[in-house]
C-alpha positions, -999 to +999 in steps of 0.1 A: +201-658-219+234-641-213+247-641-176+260-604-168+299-612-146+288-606-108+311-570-106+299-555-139+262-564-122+272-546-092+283-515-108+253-513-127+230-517-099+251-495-078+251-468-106+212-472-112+206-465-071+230-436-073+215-418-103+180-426-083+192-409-049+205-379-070+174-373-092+160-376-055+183-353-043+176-330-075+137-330-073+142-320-033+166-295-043+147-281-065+114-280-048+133-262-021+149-238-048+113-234-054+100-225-022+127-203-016+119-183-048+080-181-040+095-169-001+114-144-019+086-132-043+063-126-016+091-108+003+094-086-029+060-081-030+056-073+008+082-047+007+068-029-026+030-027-004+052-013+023+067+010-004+030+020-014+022+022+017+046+051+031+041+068-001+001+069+005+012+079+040+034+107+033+004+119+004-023+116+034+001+136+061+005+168+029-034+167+023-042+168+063-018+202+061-031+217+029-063+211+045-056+229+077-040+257+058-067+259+033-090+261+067-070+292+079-070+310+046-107+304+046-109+321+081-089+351+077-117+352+047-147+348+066-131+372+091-130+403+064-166+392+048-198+399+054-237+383+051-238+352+027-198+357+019-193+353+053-216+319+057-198+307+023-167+308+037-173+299+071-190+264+052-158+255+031-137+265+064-158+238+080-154+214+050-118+219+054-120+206+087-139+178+078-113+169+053-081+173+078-096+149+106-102+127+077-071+125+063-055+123+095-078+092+107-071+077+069-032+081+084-043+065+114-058+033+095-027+030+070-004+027+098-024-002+112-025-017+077+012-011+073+020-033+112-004-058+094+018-061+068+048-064+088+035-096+102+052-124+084+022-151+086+010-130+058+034-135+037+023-166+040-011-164+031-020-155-004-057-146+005-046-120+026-024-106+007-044-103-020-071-089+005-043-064+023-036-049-016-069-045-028-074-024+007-044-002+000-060+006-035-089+015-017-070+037+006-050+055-026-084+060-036-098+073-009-063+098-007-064+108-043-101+118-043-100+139-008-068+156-025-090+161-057-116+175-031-088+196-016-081+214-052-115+221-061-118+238-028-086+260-033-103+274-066-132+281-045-115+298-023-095+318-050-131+329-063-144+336-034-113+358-023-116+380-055-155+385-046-141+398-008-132+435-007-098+438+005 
């Protein structure tokens, strides 16, 4: 067996420890690089719900005044009508109604998702953000069909106002 010279032995010890504390180092640098890209992913993806979010907002706050127009127009109808024209449009004036305090109470609950969203233990928690998006969908949905609602009315309304003598 050959016998290493004490010096060379110490410089290839001392260069085995220091590659081992720097693949150390490494593998803890990167596993922060890591977590730091997952923190900024979910940032990302916090700020695009928020991004959804005022969008569904601002759609909700149109529908609640198409609605309340669409509710006048139906009155100034009703008020020129007669009989079952009258009750017709004193039923979709109503419906109207229905639809503007729901849209604005649909506002209501998007701005307490949208302060949930802001809290940043939830960025933390997968679960719940999973759980926060799928209730946004549900709330687009809910938006999209009351403006669907909202256009099939209007062509109501345009029917109705060419069976009302002027």
């Amino acid at each position: 067996m050959q016998r290493i010279p004490r010096p060379t032995f110490m410089i290839a010890v001392t260069t085995v420890a220091m590659m081992t504390a720097s693949g150390t180092a490494l593998t803890t640098l990167g596993a922060q690089g890591q977590r730091q890209q997952q923190q900024q992913q979910q940032q990302a993806a916090m700020q695009q719900q928020m991004a959804q979010m005022q969008q569904l907002m601002q759609q909700t706050d149109r529908i609640a005044t198409r609605a309340q127009q669409l509710s006048q127009t139906f009155g100034q109808q009703m008020e020129r009508s007669q009989g079952q024209a009258r009750h017709q449009q004193q039923i979709f004036q109503r419906m109207c109604d229905s639809v503007n305090v729901s849209a604005r109470e649909a506002r209501q609950n998007m701005d307490r998702i949208q302060q949930m969203l802001k809290d940043p233990g939830l960025a933390k928690d997968p679960d719940m953000q999973r759980d926060m998006d799928r209730l946004r969908e549900h709330v687009g949905t809910m938006t999209t069909s009351m403006e669907e609602m909202l256009n099939t009315m209007d062509q109501v309304q345009q029917r109705l106002r060419t069976r009302v003598p002027q």
